[in-house]
C-alpha positions as CSV (number, residue, x, y, z in Angstrom):
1,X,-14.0,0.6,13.8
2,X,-15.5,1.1,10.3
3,X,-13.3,2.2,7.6
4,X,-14.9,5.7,7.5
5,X,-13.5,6.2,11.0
6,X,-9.9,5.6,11.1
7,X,-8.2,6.7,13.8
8,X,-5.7,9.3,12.3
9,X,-7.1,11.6,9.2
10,X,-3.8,11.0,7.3
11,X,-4.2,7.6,7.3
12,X,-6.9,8.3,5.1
13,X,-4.7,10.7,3.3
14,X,-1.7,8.3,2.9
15,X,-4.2,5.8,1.5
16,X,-5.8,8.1,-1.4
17,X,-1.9,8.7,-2.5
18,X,-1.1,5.1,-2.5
19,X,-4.3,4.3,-4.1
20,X,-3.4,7.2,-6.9
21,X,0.2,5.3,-7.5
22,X,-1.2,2.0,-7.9
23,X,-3.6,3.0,-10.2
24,X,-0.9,4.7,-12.4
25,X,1.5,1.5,-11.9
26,X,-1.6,-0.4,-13.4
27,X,-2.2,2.5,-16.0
28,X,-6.2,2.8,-14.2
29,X,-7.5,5.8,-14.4
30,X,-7.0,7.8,-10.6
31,X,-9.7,6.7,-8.3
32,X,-9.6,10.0,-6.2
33,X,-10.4,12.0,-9.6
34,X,-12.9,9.6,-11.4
35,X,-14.7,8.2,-8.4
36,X,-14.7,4.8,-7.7
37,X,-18.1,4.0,-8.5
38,X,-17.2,5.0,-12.1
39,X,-14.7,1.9,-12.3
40,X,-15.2,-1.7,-12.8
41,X,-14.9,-4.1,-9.9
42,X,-12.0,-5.6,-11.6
43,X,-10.0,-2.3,-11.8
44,X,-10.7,-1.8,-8.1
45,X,-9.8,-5.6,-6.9
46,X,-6.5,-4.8,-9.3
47,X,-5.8,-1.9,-7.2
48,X,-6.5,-3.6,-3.8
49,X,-4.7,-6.5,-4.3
50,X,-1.9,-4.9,-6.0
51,X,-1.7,-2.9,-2.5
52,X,-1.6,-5.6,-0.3
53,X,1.0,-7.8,-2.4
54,X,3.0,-4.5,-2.3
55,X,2.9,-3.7,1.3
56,X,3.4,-7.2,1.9
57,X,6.4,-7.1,-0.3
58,X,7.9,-3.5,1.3
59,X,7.0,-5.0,4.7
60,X,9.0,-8.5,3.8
61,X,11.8,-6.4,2.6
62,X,12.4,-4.6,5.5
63,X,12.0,-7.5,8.0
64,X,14.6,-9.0,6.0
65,X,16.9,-6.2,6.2
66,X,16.2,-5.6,9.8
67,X,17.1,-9.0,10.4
68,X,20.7,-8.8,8.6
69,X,21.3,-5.8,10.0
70,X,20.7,-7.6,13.7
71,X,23.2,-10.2,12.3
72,X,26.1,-8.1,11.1
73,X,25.6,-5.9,14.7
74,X,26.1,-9.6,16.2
75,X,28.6,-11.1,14.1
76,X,31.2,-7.8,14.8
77,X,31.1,-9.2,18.6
């Protein structure tokens, strides 16, 4: 499946508004507004690796507080 296809439209949706936020962490200028073909390559590799090392990191953080939740749950046994 190509990346103009995704399976639900808000996926698409979701990823415009994280792509917006990122920018604006990295003080870039919007993609969604400007266009992406008006930025450098480096301002777009900065906003795609920022957003993997940060779902990375929200995913990390919640695995880990799954995983203490599972061991308070067991330790009150």
């Amino acid at each position: 499946m190509d990346r103009k296809n995704m399976v639900a439209p808000e996926a698409r949706i979701a990823l415009n508004q994280m792509k917006a936020e990122v920018a604006r962490e990295l003080n870039i200028a919007n993609p969604t507004v400007t266009g992406r073909a008006n930025m450098t390559s480096r301002q777009n590799g900065y906003i795609g690796g920022f957003m993997s090392t940060k779902r990375a990191v929200e995913l990390s953080e919640q695995i880990a507080n799954q995983a203490e939740a599972f061991r308070h749950d067991n330790s009150m046994k």
